[in-house]
C-alpha positions as CSV (number, residue, x, y, z in Angstrom):
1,X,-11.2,-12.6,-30.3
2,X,-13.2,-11.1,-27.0
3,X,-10.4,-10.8,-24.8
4,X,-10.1,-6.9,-24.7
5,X,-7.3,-6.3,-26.5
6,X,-7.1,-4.2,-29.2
7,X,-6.5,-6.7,-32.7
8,X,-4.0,-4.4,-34.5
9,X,-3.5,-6.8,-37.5
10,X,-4.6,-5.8,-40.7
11,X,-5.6,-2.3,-39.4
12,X,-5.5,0.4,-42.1
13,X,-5.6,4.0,-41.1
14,X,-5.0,6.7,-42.7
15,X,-2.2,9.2,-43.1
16,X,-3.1,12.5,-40.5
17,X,-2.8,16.0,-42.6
18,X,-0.5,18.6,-40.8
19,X,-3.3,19.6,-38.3
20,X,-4.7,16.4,-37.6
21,X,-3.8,13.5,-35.5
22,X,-4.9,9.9,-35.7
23,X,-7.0,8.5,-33.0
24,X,-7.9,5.0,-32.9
25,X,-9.7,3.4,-30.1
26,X,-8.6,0.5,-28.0
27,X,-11.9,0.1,-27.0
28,X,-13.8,-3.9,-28.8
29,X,-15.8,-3.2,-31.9
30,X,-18.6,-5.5,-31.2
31,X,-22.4,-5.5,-30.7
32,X,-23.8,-2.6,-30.8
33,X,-21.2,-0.1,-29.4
34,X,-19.0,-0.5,-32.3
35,X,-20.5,2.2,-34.4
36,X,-19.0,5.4,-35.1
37,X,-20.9,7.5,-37.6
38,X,-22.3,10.9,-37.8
39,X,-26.1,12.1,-38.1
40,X,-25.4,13.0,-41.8
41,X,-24.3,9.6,-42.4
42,X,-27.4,8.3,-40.4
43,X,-29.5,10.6,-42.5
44,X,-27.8,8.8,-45.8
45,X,-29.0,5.3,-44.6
46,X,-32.3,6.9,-44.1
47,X,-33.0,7.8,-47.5
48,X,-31.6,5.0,-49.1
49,X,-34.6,2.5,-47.9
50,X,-36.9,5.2,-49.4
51,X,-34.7,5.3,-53.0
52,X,-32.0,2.3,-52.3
53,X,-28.7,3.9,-53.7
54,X,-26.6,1.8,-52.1
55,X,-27.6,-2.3,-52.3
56,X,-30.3,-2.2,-54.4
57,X,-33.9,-3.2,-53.8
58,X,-33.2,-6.8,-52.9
59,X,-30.8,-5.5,-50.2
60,X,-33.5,-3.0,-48.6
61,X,-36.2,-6.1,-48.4
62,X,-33.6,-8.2,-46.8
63,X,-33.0,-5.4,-44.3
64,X,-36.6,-4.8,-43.1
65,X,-37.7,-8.7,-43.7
66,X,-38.6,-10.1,-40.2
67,X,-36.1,-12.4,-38.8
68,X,-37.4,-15.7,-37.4
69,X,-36.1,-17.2,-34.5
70,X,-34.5,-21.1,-34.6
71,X,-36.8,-21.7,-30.9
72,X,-39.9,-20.3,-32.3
């Protein structure tokens, strides 16, 4: 649902070590703000439409196949 809130249901997170804290957003994980990664991670996705690791080659052709619009 859009309305803001934060959808707590279901959420897994995990358990803090003695140094760390948990830190969940309330902020909606939609569109394209809802990303949190790191440049190592972005660097991993990189690579793998080069030598796909992680999906296969099917799943890197899907990913850079031209999408088609229903109005033309």
């Amino acid at each position: 649902d859009d309305d803001g809130d934060p959808d707590t249901g279901g959420t897994a997170v995990g358990a803090p070590l003695p140094r760390w804290r948990i830190s969940v957003t309330t902020l909606p994980m939609i569109g394209d703000g809802g990303v949190f990664t790191t440049i190592e991670d972005l660097a991993r996705w990189d690579r793998n439409f080069d030598d796909p690791a992680v999906g296969g080659p099917s799943f890197v052709a899907t990913m850079l196949r031209r999408g088609t619009l229903t109005g033309g």
